[in-house]
gemmi code that builds the backbone of each chain (N, CA, C; Angstrom):
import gemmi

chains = {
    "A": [
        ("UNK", (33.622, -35.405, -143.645), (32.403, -35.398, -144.473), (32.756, -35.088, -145.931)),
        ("UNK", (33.613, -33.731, -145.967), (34.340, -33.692, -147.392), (34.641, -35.177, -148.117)),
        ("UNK", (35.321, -36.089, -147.473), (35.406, -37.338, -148.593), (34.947, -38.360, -147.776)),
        ("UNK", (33.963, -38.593, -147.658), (33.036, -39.581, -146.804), (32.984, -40.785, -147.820)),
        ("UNK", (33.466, -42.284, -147.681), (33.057, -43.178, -148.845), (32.032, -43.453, -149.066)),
        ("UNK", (30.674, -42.796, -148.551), (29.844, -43.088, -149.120), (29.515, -42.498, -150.508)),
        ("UNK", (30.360, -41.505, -150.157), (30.005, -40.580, -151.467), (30.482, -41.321, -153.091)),
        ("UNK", (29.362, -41.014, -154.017), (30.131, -42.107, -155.576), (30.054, -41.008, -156.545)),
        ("UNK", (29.759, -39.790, -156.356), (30.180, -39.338, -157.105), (31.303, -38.304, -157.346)),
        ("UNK", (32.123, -38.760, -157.683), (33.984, -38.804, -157.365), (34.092, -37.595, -157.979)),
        ("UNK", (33.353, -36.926, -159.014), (34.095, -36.063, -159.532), (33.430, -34.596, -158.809)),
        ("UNK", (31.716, -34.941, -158.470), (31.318, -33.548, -157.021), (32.227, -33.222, -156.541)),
        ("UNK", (32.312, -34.817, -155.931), (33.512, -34.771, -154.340), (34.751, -34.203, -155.164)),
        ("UNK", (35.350, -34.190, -156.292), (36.736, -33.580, -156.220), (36.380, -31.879, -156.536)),
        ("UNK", (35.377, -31.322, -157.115), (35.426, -30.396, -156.988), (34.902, -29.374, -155.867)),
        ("UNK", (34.090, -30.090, -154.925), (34.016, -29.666, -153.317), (35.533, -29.383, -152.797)),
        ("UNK", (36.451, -30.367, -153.284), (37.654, -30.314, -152.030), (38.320, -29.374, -152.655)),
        ("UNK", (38.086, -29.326, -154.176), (39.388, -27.867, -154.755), (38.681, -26.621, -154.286)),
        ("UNK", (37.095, -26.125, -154.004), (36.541, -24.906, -153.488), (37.184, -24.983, -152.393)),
        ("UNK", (36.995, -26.125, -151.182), (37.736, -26.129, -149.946), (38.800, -25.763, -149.996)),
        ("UNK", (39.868, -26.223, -150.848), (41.074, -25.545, -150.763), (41.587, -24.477, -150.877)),
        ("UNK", (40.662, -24.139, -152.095), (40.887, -22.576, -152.253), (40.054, -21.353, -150.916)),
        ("UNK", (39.720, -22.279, -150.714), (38.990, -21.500, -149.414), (39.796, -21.390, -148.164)),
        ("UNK", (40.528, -22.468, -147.730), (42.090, -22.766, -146.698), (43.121, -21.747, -147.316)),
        ("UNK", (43.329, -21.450, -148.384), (44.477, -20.827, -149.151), (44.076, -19.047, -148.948)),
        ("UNK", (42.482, -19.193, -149.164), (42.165, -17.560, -149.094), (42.055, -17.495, -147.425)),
        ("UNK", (41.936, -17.870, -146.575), (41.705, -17.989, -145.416), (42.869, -17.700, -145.024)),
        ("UNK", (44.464, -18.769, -145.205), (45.433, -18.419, -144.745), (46.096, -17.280, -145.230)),
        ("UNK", (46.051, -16.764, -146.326), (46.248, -15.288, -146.812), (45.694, -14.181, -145.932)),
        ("UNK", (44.412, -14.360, -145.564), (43.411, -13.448, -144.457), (44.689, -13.122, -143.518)),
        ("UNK", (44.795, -14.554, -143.318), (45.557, -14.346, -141.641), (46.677, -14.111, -142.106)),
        ("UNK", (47.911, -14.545, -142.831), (49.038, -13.595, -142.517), (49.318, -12.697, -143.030)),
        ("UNK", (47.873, -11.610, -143.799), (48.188, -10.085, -143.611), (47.407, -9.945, -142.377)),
        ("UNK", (46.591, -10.241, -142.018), (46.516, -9.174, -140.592), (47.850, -9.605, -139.432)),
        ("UNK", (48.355, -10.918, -139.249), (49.766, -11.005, -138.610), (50.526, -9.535, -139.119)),
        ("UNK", (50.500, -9.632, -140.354), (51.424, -8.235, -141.083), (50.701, -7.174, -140.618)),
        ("UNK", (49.798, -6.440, -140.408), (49.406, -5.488, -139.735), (49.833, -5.250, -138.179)),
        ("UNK", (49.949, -6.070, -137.724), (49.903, -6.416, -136.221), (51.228, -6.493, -135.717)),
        ("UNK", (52.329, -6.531, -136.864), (53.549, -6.900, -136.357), (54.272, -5.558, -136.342)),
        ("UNK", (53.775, -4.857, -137.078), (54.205, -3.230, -136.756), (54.530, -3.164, -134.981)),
        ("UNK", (53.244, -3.726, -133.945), (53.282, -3.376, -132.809), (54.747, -3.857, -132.158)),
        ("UNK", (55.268, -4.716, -132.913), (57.005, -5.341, -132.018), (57.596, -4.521, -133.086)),
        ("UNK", (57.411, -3.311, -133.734), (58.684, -2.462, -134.045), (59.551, -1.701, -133.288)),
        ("UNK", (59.171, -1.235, -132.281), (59.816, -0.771, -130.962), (61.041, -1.533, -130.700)),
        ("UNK", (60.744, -2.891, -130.811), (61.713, -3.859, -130.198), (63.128, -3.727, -130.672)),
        ("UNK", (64.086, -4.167, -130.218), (65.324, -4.180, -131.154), (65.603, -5.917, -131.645)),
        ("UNK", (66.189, -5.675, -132.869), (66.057, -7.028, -133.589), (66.598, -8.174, -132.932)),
        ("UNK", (67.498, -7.897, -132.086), (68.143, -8.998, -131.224), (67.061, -9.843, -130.652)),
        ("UNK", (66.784, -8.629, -129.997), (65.601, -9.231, -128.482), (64.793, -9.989, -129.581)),
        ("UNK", (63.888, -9.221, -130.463), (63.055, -9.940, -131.137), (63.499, -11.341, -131.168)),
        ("UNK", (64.366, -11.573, -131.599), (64.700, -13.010, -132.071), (64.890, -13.841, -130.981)),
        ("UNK", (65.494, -13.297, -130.013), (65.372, -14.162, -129.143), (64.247, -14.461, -128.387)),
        ("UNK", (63.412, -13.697, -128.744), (61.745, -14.011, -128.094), (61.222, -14.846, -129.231)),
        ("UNK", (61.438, -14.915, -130.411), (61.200, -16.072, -131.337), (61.252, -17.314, -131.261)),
        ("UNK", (62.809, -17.563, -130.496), (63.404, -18.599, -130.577), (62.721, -18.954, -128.671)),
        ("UNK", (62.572, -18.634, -128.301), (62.088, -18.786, -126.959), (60.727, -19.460, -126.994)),
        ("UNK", (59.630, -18.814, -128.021), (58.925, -18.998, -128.015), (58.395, -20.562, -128.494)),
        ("UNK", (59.453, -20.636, -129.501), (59.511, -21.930, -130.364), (59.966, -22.659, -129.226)),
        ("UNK", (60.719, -22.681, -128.488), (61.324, -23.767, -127.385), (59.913, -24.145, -126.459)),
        ("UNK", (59.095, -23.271, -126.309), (58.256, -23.322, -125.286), (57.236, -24.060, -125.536)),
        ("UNK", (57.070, -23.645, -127.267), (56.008, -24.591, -128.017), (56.554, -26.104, -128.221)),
        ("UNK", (57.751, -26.833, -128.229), (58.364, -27.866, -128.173), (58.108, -28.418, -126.722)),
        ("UNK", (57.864, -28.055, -125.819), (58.407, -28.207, -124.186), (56.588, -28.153, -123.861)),
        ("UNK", (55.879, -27.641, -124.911), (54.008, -28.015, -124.386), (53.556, -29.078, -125.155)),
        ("UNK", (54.280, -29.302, -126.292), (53.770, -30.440, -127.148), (54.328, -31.869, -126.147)),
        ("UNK", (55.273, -31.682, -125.481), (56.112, -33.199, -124.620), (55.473, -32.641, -123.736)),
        ("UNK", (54.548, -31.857, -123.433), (53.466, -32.029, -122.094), (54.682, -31.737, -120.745)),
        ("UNK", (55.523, -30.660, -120.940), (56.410, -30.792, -119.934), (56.006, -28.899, -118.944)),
        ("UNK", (55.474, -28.405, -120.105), (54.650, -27.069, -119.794), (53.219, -27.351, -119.921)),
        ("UNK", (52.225, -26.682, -119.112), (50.776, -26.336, -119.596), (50.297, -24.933, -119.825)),
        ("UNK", (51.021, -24.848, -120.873), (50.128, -22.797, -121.459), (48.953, -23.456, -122.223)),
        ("UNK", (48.004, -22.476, -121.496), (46.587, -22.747, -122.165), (46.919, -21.736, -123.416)),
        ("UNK", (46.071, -21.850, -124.575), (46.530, -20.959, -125.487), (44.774, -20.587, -126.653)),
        ("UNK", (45.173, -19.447, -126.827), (43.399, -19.299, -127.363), (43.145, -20.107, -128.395)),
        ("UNK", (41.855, -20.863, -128.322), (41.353, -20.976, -129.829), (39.949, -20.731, -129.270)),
        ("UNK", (39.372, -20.901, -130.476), (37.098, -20.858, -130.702), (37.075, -22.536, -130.792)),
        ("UNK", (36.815, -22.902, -129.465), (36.515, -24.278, -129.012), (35.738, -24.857, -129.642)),
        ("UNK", (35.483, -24.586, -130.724), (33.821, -25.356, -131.619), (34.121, -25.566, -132.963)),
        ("UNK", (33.539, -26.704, -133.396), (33.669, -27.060, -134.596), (32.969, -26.564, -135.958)),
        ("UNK", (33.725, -25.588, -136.729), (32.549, -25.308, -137.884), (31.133, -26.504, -137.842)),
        ("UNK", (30.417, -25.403, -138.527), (28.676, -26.023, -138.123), (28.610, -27.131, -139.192)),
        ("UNK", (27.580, -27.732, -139.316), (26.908, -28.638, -140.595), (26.655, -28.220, -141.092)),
        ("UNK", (25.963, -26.878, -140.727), (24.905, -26.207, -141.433), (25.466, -25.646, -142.708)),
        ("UNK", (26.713, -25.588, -142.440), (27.316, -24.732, -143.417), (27.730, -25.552, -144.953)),
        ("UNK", (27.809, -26.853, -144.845), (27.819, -27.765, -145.733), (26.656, -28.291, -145.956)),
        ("UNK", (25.097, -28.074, -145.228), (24.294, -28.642, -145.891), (23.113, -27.723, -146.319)),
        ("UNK", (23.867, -26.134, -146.076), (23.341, -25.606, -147.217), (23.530, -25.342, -148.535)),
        ("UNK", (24.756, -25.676, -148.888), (25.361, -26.005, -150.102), (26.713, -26.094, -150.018)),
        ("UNK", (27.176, -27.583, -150.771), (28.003, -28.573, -150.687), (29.082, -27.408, -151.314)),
        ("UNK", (28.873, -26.912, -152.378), (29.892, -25.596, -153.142), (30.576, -24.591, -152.254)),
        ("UNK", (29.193, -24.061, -151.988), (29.554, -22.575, -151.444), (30.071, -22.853, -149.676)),
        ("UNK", (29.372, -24.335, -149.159), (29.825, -24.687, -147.833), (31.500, -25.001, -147.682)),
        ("UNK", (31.519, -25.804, -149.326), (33.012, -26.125, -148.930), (34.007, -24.984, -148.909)),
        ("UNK", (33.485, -23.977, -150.317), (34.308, -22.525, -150.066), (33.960, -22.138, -148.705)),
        ("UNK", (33.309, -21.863, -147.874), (33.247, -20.950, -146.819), (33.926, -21.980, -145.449)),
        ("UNK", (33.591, -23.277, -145.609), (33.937, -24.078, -144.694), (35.607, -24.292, -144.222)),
        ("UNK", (36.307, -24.306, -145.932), (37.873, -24.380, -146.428), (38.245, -22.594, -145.443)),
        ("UNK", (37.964, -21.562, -145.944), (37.945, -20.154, -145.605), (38.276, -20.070, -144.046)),
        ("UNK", (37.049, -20.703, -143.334), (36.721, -20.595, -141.919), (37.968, -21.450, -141.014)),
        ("UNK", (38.587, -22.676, -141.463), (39.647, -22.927, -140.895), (41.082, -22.810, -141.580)),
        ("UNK", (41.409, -22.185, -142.378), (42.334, -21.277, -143.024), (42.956, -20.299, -142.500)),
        ("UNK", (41.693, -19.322, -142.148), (42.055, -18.544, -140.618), (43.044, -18.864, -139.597)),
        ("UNK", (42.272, -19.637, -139.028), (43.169, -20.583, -138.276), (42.369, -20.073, -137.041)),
        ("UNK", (41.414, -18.935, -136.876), (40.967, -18.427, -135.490), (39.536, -18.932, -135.707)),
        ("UNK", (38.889, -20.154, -136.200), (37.510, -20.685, -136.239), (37.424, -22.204, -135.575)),
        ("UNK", (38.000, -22.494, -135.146), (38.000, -23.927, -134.365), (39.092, -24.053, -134.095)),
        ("UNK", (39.155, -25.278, -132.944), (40.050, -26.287, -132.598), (41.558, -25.690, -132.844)),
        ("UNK", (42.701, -25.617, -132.372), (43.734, -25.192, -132.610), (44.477, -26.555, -131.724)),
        ("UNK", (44.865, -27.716, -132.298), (44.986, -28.442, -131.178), (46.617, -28.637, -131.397)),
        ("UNK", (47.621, -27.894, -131.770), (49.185, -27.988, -131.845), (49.364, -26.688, -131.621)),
        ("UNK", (50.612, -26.419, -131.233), (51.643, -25.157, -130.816), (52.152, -25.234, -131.860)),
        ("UNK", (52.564, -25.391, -132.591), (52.782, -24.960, -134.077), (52.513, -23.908, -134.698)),
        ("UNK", (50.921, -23.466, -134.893), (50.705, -22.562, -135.406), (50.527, -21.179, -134.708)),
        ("UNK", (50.878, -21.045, -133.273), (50.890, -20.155, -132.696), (52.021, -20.011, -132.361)),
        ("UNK", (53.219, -21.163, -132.688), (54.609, -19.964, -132.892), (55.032, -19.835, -133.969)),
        ("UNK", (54.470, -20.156, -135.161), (54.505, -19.363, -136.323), (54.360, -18.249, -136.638)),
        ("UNK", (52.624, -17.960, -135.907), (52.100, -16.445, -136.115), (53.478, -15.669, -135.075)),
        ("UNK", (53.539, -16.047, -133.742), (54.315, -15.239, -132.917), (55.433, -14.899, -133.691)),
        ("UNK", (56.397, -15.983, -134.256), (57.401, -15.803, -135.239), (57.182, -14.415, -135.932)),
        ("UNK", (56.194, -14.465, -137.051), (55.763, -13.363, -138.046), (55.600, -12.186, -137.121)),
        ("UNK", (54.591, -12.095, -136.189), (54.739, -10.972, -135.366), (55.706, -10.220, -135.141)),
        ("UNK", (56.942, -11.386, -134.711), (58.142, -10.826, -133.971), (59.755, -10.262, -134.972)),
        ("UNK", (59.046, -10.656, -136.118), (59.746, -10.278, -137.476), (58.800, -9.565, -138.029)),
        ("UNK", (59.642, -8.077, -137.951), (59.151, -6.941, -138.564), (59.636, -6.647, -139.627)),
        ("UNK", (58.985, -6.484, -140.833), (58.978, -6.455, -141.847), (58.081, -5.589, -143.376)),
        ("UNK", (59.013, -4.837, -143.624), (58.212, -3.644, -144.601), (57.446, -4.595, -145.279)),
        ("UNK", (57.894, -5.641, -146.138), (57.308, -6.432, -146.913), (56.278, -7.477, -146.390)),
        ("UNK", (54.923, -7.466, -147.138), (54.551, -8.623, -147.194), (54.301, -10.062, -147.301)),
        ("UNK", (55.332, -10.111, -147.726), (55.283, -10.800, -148.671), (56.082, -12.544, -147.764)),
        ("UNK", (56.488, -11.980, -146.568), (56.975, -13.323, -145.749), (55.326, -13.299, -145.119)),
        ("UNK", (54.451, -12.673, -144.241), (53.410, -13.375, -143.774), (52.369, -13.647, -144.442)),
        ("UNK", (52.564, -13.248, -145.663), (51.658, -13.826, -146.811), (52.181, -15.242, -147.367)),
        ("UNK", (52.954, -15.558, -147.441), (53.613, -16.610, -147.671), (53.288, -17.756, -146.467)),
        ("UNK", (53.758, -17.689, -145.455), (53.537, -18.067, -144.393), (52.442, -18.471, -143.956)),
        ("UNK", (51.343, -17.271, -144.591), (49.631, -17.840, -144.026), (49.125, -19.016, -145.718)),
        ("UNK", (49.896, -18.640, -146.210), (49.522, -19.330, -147.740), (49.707, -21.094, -147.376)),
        ("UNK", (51.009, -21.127, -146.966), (51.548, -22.148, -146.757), (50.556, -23.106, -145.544)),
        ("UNK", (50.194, -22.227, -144.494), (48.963, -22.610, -143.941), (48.086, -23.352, -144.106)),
        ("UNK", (47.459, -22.616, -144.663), (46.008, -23.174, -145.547), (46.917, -24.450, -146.241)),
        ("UNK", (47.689, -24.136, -147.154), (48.440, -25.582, -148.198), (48.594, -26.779, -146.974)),
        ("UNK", (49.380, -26.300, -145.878), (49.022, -27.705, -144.847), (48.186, -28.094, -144.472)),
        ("UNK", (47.051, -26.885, -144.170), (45.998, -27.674, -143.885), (45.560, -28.391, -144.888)),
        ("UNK", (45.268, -28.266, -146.136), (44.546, -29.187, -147.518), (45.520, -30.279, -147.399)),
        ("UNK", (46.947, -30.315, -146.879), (47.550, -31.559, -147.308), (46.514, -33.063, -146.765)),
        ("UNK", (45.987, -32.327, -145.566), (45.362, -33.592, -144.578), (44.264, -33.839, -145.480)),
        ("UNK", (43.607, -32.950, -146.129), (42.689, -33.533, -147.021), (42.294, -34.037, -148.138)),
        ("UNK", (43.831, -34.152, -148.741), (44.274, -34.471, -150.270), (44.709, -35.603, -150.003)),
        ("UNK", (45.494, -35.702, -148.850), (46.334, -37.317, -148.723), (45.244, -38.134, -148.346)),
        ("UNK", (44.198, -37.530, -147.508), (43.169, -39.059, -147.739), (42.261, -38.963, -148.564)),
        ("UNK", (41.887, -37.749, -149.249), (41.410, -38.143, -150.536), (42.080, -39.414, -151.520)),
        ("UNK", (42.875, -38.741, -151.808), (43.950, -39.608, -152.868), (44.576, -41.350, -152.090)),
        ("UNK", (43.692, -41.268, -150.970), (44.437, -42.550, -150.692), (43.648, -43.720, -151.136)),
        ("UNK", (42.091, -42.963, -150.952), (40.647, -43.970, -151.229), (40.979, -44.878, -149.529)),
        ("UNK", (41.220, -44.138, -148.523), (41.349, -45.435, -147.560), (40.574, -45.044, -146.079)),
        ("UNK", (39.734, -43.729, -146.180), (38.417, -43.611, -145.587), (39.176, -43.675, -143.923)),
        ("UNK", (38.502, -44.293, -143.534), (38.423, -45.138, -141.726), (40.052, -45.294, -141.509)),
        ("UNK", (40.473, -46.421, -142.874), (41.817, -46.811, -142.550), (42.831, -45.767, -142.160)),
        ("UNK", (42.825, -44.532, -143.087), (43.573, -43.557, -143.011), (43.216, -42.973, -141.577)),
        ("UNK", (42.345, -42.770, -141.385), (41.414, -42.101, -139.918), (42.475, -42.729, -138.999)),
        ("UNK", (42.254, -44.085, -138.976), (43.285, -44.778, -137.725), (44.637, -44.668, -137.973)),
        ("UNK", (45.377, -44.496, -139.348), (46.651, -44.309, -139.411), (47.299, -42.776, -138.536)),
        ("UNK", (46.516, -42.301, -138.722), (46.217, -40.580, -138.323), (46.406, -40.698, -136.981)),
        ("UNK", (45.093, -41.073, -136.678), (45.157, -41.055, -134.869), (46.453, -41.967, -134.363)),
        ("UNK", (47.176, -42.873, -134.864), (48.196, -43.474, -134.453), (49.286, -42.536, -134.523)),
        ("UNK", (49.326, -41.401, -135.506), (50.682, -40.650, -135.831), (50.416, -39.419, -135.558)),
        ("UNK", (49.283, -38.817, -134.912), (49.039, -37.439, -134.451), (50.290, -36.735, -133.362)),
        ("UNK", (50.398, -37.463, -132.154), (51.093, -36.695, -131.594), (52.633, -37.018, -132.345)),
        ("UNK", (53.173, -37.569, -132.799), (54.426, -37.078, -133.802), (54.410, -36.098, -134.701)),
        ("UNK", (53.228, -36.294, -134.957), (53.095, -34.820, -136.547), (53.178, -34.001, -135.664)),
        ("UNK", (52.363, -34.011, -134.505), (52.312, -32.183, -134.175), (54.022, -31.848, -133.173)),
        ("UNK", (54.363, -33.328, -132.856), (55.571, -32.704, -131.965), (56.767, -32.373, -132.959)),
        ("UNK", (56.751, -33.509, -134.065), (57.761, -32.962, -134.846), (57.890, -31.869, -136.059)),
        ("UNK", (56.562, -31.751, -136.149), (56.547, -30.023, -136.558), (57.124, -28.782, -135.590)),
        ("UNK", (56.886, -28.934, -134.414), (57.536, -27.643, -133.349), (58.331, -27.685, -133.503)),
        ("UNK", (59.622, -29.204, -133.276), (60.364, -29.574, -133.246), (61.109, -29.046, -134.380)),
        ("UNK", (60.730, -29.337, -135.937), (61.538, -28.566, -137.413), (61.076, -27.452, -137.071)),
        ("UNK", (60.280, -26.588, -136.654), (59.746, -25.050, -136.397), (61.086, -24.531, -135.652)),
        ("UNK", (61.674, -24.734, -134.283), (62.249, -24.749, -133.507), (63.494, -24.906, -134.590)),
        ("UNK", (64.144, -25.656, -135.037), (65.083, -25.825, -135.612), (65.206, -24.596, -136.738)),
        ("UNK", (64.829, -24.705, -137.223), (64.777, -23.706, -138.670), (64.172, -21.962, -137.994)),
        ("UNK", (63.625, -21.416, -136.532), (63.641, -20.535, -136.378), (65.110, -20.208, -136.060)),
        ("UNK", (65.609, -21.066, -134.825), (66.603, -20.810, -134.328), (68.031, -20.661, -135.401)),
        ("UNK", (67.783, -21.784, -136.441), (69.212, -21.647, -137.305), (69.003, -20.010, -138.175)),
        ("UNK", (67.662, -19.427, -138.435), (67.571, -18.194, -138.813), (67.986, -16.653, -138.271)),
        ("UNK", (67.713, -17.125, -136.732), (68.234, -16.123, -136.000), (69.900, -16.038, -135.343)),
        ("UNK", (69.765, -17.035, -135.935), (71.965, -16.822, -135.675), (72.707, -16.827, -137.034)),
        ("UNK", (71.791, -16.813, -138.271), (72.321, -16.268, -139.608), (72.782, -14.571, -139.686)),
    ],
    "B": [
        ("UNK", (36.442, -53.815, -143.441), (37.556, -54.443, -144.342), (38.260, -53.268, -144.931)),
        ("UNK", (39.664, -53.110, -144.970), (40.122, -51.773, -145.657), (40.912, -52.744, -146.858)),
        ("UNK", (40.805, -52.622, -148.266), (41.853, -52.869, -149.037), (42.122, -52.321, -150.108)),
        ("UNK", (43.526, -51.753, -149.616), (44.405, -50.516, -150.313), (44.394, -50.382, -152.259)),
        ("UNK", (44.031, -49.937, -152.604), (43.797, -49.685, -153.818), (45.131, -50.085, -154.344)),
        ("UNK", (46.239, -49.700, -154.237), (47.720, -50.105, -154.136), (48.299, -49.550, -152.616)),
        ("UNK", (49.711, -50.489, -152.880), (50.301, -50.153, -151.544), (51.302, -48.900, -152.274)),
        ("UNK", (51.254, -48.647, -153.218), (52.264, -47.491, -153.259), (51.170, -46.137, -152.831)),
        ("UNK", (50.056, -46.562, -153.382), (49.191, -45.185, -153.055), (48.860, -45.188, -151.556)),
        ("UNK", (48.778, -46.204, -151.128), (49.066, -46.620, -149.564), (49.987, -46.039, -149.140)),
        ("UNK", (51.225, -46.244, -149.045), (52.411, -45.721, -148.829), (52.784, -44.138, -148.649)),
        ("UNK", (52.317, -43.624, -150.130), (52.755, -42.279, -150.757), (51.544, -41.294, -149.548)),
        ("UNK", (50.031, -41.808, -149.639), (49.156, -40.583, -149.251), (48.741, -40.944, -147.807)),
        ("UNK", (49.677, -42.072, -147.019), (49.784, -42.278, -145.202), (49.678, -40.903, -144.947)),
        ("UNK", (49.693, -40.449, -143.692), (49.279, -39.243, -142.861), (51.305, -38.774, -142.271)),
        ("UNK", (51.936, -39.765, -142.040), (52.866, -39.501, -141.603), (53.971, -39.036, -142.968)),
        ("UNK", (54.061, -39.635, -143.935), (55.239, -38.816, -144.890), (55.403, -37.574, -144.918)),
        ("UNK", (54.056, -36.334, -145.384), (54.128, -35.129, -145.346), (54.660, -34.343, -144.596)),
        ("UNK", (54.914, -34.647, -143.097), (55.498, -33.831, -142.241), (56.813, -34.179, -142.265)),
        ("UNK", (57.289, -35.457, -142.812), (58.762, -36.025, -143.007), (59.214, -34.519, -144.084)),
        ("UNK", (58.283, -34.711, -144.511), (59.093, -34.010, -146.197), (58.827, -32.670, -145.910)),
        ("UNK", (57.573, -32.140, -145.143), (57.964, -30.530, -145.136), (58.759, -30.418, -143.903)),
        ("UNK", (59.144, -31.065, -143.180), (59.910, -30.876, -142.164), (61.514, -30.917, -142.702)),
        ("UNK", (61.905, -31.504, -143.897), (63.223, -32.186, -144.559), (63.156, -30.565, -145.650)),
        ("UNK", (61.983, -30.144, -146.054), (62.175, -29.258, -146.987), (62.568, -27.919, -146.375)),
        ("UNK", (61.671, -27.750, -145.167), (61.849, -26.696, -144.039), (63.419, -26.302, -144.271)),
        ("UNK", (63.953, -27.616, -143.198), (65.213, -27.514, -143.102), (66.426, -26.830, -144.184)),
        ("UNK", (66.137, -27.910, -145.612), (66.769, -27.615, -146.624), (66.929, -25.935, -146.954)),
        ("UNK", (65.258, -25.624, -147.192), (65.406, -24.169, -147.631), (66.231, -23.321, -146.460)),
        ("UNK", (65.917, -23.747, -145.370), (66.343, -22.204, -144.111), (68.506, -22.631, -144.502)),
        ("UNK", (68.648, -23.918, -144.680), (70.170, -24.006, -144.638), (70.693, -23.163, -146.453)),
        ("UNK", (69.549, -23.237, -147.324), (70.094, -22.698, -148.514), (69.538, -20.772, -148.589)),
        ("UNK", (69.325, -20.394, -147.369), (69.132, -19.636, -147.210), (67.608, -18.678, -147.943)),
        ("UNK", (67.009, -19.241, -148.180), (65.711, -18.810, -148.955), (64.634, -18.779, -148.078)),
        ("UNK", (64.594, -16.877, -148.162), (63.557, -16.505, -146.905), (61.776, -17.483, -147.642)),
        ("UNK", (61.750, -17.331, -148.452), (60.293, -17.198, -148.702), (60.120, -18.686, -148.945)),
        ("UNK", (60.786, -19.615, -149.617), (60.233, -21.196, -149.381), (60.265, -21.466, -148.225)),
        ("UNK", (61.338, -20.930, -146.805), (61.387, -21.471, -145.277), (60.084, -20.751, -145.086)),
        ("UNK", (59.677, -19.903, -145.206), (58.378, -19.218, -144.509), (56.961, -20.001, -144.578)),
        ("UNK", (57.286, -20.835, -146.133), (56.033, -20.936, -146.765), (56.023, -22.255, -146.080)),
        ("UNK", (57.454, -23.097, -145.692), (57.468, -24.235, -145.734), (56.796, -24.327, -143.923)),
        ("UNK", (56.989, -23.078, -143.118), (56.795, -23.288, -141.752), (55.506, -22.987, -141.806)),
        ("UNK", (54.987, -22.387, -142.344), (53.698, -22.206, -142.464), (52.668, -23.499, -142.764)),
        ("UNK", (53.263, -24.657, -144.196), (52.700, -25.677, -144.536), (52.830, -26.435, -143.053)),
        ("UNK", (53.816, -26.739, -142.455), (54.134, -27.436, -141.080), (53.101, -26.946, -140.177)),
        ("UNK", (52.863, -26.128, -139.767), (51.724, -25.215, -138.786), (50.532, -25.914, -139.220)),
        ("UNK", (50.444, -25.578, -140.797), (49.159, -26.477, -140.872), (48.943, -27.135, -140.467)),
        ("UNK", (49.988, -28.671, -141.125), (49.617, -29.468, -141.499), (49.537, -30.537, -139.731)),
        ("UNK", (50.233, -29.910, -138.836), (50.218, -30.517, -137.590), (48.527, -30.415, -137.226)),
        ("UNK", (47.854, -29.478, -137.892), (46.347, -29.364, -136.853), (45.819, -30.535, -138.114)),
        ("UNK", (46.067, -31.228, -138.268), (45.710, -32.686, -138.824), (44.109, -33.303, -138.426)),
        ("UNK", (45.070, -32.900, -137.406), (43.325, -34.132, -136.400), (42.217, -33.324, -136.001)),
        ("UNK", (42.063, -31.449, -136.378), (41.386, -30.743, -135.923), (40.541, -30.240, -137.067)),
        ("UNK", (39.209, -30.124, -136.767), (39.065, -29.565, -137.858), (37.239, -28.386, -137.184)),
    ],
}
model = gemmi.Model(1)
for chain_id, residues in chains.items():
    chain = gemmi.Chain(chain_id)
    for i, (resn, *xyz) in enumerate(residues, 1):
        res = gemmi.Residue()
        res.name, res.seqid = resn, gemmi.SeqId(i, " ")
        for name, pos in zip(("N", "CA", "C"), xyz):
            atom = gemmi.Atom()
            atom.name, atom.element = name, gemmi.Element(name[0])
            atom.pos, atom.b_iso = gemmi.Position(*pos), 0.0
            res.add_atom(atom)
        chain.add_residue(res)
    model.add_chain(chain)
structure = gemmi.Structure()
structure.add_model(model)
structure.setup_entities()
């Protein structure tokens, strides 16, 4: 709905999608300080184990995306409302951008982002400043999906390019996730 | 009828490049050792896989 072609006036619509974004960006910040709160609880652990429950975890999320495991895994099964964009297009797109930024307001439909957070969890860390980063980067992926078809002007077309390349995006994200945890934990 | 405004803008803002490139950047940073672009970059990846969800 954010870039619907019906819409003509191009320059609303671009400043709806920068509130949205900044709303994905404050959203993913939300979430990886409370990850950072929460990761205190695997301080007990010793750093080894940690990592290897990292890297485990990432394998597992690779091994559900090829449908070779079935872990059910939480999300809030529902799609942000309408309501929230058609009470105002501004303040909907800030709160709308915000609400899946989180990442705990709808649909969670890749293992990706739940061995990310597990990742951050399982790396304990005085500083903030990795799950702040981490949830930042979040939100920035999520806006990528909504900048690249903004900027494409290709509506529907893009829609079907998407649904043709979905399950690669999400497998080969676990897949570089998996790679780049594991080459971290044997540094 | 879809017709592409250009094919480079075609090309450049497809759905599939982005995960090429944060997946290529991922990599890069964790091998040049830089905690905070690999973090940021696994994080953009996390995103950017819930693509189709919204």
């Amino acid at each position: 709905m954010l870039t619907s072609p019906v819409w003509r006036e191009r320059n609303r619509q671009g400043l709806v999608l920068a509130l949205f974004i900044i709303g994905l960006l404050s959203g993913g910040a939300l979430a990886g300080g409370v990850l950072w709160v929460l990761s205190g609880l695997a301080h007990p652990l010793p750093a080894a184990t940690r990592q290897v429950m990292i890297v485990a975890v990432a394998a597992l999320g690779v091994l559900r995306e090829m449908k070779l495991v079935s872990i059910p895994l939480p999300q809030n099964a529902r799609q942000v409302p309408q309501s929230v964009l058609q009470r105002s297009l501004l303040s909907g797109g800030l709160q709308f951008g915000f609400e899946l930024g989180t990442g705990v307001r709808t649909y969670v439909s890749s293992s990706a982002p739940y061995v990310v957070a597990a990742a951050i969890l399982l790396t304990v860390s005085g500083s903030m400043l990795v799950p702040l980063l981490a949830g930042l980067g979040f939100g920035a992926g999520r806006a990528l999906t909504s900048l690249a078809r903004y900027w494409s002007r290709g509506g529907e077309h893009w829609d079907q390019q998407l649904d043709r390349n979905l399950k690669f995006i999400s497998y080969a994200a676990c897949v570089v996730i998996l790679a780049v945890l594991g080459a971290m934990a044997l540094q | 009828m879809h017709i592409a405004s250009s094919p480079l803008r075609a090309a450049v803002t497809a759905p599939l490049p982005p995960v090429l490139i944060l997946g290529a950047a991922a990599i890069a940073s964790a091998l040049a050792d830089s905690v905070a672009a690999t973090w940021l970059l696994l994080g953009a990846l996390a995103g950017y896989s819930l693509a189709g969800s919204a």
